[in-house]
N, C-alpha and C positions, 0 to 999 in steps of 0.2 A: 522433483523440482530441478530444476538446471543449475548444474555447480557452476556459480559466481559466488566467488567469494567477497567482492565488494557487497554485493547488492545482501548476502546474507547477512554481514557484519553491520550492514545499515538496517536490513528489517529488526535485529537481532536490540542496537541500540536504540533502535524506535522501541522495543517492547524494554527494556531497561533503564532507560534516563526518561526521567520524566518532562525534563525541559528539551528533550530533542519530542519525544510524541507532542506535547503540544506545540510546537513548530510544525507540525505535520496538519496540524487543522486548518493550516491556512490553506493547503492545497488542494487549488480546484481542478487541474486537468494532472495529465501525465507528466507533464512537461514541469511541470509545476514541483511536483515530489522529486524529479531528477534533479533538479535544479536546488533545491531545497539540500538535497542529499550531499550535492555538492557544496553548497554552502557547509557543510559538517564534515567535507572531509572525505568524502564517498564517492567519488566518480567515478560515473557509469552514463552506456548511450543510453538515449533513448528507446532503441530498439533491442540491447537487452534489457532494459525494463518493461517493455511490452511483451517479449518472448517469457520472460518469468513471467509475469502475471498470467498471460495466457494460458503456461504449464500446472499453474496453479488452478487456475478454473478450469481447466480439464474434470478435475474429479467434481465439479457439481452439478447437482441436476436442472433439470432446465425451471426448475420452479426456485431454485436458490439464486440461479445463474438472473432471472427476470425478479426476483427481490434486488437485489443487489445495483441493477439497471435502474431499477423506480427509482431510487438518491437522487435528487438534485446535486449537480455539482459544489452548490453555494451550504452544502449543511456539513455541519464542520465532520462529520463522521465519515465522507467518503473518500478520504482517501485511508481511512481505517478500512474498509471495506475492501480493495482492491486482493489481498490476500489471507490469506488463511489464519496465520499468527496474528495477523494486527487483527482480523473479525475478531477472533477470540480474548481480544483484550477489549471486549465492546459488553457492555450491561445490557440485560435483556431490555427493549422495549427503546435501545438507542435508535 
């Protein structure tokens, strides 16, 4: 993954404060979690947040990569999805 240390300190308190992850349901686009992020204290562009995620889905396969796609923007799990850590704070069958 691409050292930023903004953006890891923010994925990091998305998976440990529970009132920053659900602030996180509300976003529907990219632009959306940047902004969010910065609401908390985290500012980062937009385009290193698309280059991390990007670096991120590198390692999935194309059947994880096209699960991941089907999400409607509007379900509150997809910006959980975007990366690795935050999927893994997802209950099966999210």
């Amino acid at each position: 993954m691409m050292p930023d240390s903004v953006i890891d300190d923010f994925v990091q308190m998305v998976i440990y404060d529970h009132s920053v992850a659900t602030g996180l349901k509300t976003c529907k686009t990219n632009q959306d979690i940047v902004d969010f992020a910065a609401s908390c204290d985290y500012v980062f562009s937009i385009t290193a947040w698309l280059k991390y995620v990007e670096l991120d889905s590198a390692s999935l396969s194309e059947s994880e990569a096209m699960a991941i796609q089907a999400i409607a923007s509007d379900h509150w799990s997809w910006a959980f999805r975007k990366i690795a850590p935050w999927r893994a704070m997802l209950m099966d069958g999210a």
